[in-house]
C-alpha positions as CSV (number, residue, x, y, z in Angstrom):
1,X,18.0,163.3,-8.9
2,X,17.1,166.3,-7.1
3,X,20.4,168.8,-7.0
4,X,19.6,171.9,-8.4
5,X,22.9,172.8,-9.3
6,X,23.0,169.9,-11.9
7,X,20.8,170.2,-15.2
8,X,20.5,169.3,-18.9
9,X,22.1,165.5,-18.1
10,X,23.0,163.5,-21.2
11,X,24.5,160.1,-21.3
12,X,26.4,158.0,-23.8
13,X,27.0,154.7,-23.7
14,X,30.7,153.9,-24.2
15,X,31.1,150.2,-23.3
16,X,28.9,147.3,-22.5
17,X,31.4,144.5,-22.1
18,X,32.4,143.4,-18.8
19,X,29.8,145.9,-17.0
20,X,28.9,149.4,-18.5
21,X,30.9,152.4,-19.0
22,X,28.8,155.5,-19.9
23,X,30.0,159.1,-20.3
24,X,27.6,162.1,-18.7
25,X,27.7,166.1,-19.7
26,X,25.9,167.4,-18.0
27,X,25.6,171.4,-16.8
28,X,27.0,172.6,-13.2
29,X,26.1,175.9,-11.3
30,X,29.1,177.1,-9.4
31,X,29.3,178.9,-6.5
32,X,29.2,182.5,-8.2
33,X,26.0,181.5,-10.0
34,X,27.5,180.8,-13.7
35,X,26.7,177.4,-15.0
36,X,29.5,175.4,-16.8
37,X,29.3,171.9,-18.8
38,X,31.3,169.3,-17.4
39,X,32.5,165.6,-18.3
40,X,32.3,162.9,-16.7
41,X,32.8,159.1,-16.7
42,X,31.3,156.6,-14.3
43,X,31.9,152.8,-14.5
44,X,27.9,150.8,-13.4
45,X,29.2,147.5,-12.3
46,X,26.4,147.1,-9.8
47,X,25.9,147.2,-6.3
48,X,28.0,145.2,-4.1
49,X,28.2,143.6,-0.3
50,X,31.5,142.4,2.2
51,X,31.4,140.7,5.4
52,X,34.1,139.9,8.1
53,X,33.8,136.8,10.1
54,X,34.7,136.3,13.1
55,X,35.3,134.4,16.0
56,X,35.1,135.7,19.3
57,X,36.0,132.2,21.0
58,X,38.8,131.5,18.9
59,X,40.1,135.2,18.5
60,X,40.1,134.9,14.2
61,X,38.9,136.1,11.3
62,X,37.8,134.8,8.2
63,X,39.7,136.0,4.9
64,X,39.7,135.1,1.5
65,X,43.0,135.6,-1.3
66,X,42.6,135.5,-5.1
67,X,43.8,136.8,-8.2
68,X,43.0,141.0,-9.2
69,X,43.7,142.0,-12.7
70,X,43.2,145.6,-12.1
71,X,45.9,145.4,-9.3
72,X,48.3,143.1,-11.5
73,X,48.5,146.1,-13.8
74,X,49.0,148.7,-11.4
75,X,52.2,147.9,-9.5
76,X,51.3,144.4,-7.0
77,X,53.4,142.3,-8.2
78,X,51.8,138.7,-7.8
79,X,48.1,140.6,-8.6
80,X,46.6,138.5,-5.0
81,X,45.0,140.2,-2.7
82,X,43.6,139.5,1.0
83,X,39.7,140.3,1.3
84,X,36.9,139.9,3.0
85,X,34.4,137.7,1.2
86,X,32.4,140.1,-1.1
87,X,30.3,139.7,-4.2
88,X,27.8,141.5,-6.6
89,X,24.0,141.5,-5.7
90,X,23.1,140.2,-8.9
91,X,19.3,141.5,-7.9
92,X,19.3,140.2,-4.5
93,X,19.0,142.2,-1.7
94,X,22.1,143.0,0.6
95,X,21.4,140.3,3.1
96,X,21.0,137.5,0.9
97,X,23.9,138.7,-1.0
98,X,26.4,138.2,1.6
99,X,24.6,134.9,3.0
100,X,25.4,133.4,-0.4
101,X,29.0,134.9,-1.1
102,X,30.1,133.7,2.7
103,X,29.1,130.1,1.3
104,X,30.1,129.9,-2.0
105,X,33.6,131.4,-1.5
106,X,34.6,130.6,2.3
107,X,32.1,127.5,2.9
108,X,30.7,129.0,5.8
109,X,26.5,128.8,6.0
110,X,26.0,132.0,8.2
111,X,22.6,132.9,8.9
112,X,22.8,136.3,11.1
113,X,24.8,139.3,9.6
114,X,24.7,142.7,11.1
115,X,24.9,145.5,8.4
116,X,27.5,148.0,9.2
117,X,28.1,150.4,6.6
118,X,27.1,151.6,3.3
119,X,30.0,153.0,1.4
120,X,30.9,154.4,-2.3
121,X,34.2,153.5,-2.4
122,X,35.3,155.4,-5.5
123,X,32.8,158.0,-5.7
124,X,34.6,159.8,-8.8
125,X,34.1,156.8,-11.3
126,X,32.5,153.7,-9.9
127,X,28.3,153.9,-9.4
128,X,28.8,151.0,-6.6
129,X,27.4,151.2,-3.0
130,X,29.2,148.2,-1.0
131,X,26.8,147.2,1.6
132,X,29.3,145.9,4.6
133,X,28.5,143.5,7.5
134,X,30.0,141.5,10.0
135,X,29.4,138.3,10.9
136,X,30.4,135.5,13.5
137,X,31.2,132.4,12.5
138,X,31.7,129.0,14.5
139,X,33.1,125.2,13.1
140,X,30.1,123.9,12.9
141,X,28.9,126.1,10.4
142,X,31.6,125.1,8.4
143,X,29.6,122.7,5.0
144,X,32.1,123.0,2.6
145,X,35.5,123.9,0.9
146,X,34.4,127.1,-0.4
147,X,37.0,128.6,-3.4
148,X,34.0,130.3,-5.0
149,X,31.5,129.4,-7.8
150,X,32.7,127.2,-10.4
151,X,31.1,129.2,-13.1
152,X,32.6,132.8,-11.6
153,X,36.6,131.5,-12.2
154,X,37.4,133.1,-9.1
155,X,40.0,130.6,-7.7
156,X,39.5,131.6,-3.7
157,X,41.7,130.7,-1.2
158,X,40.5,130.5,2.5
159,X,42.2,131.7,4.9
160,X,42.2,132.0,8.9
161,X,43.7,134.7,11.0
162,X,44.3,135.6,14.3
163,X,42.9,138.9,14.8
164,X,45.8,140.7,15.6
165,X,48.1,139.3,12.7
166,X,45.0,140.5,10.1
167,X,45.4,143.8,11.9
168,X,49.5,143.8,11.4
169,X,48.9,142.7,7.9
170,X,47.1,146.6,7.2
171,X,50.0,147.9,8.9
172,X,52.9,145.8,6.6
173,X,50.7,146.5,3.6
174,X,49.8,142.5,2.8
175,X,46.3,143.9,3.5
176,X,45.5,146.7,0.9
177,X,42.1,146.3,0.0
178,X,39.9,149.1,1.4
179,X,36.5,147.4,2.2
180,X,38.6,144.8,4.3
181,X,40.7,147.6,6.0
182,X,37.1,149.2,7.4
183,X,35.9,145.9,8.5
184,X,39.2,145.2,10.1
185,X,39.3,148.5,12.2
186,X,35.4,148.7,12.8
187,X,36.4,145.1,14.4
188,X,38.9,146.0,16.4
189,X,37.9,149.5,17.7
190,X,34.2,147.4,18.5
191,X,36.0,144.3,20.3
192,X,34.3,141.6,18.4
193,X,37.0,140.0,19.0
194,X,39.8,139.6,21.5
195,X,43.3,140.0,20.4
């Protein structure tokens, strides 16, 4: 940690259930030179990665739908969302990650993936970088159901999508999650696949 402005960083551990909560004070220099402590809390669930299929022949995408708590609670009614297949690291790199996720939950083997962008997407309390990619995908690569790992509970549905109906469904709101929204538009405004 090199900012200058930040110094005298303590951290408390508040929760190490589901992932780890911990609470920072540290000291802040504002602009005028004065230095003020501050609170804050950031949720470590670790580091994550996303990837959008697609199929340039056929003019799809690959999607996945499954059951989100945290959204349950906060006003969607039915608590599914529409994603891009995404998963944890769990101590592999970013690459190996996403091979992995696109089988387990989609049943696609993929074996090229072109890394797109690197993104905190909620800087003010989550530590996680989401590494996203794209990747095409073709019939033959299809070896198996998908629905996710057995072990995980994650209850995947797969699901296939013309292009320009996944990029409707941002625009209706049946398409919500942010990570999926990027990949959608970086997609579209790149042509990877014809609408």
């Amino acid at each position: 940690m090199k900012n200058p402005k930040i110094k005298n960083i303590k951290k408390e551990l508040l929760s190490d259930n589901w992932y780890t909560l911990n609470k920072y004070t540290f000291d802040y220099q504002k602009e005028d030179g004065t230095w003020e402590e501050q609170h804050r809390e950031a949720y470590d669930r670790g580091n994550g990665a996303g990837i959008l299929l697609y199929n340039k022949k056929k003019g799809t995408v690959i999607l996945t739908k499954q059951f989100r708590m945290p959204t349950y609670v906060n006003g969607n009614d039915d608590g599914m969302m529409i994603e891009v297949c995404a998963g944890l690291l769990d101590g592999d790199n970013p690459e190996d990650c996403i091979r992995k996720e696109t089988e387990e939950e989609t049943g696609y083997k993929i074996a090229d993936v072109e890394r797109v962008f690197e993104t905190y997407m909620s800087p003010g309390s989550v530590t996680e970088i989401l590494y996203l990619f794209v990747g095409a995908y073709e019939e033959k690569m299809k070896v198996g159901d998908g629905g996710g790992a057995i072990d995980e509970t994650e209850n995947i549905e797969v699901l296939e999508y013309p292009m320009a109906t996944a990029i409707r469904m941002i625009a209706s709101g049946e398409i919500k999650d942010a990570k999926t929204i990027l990949l959608l538009q970086y997609a579209q405004i790149h042509r990877l696949v014809s609408n």
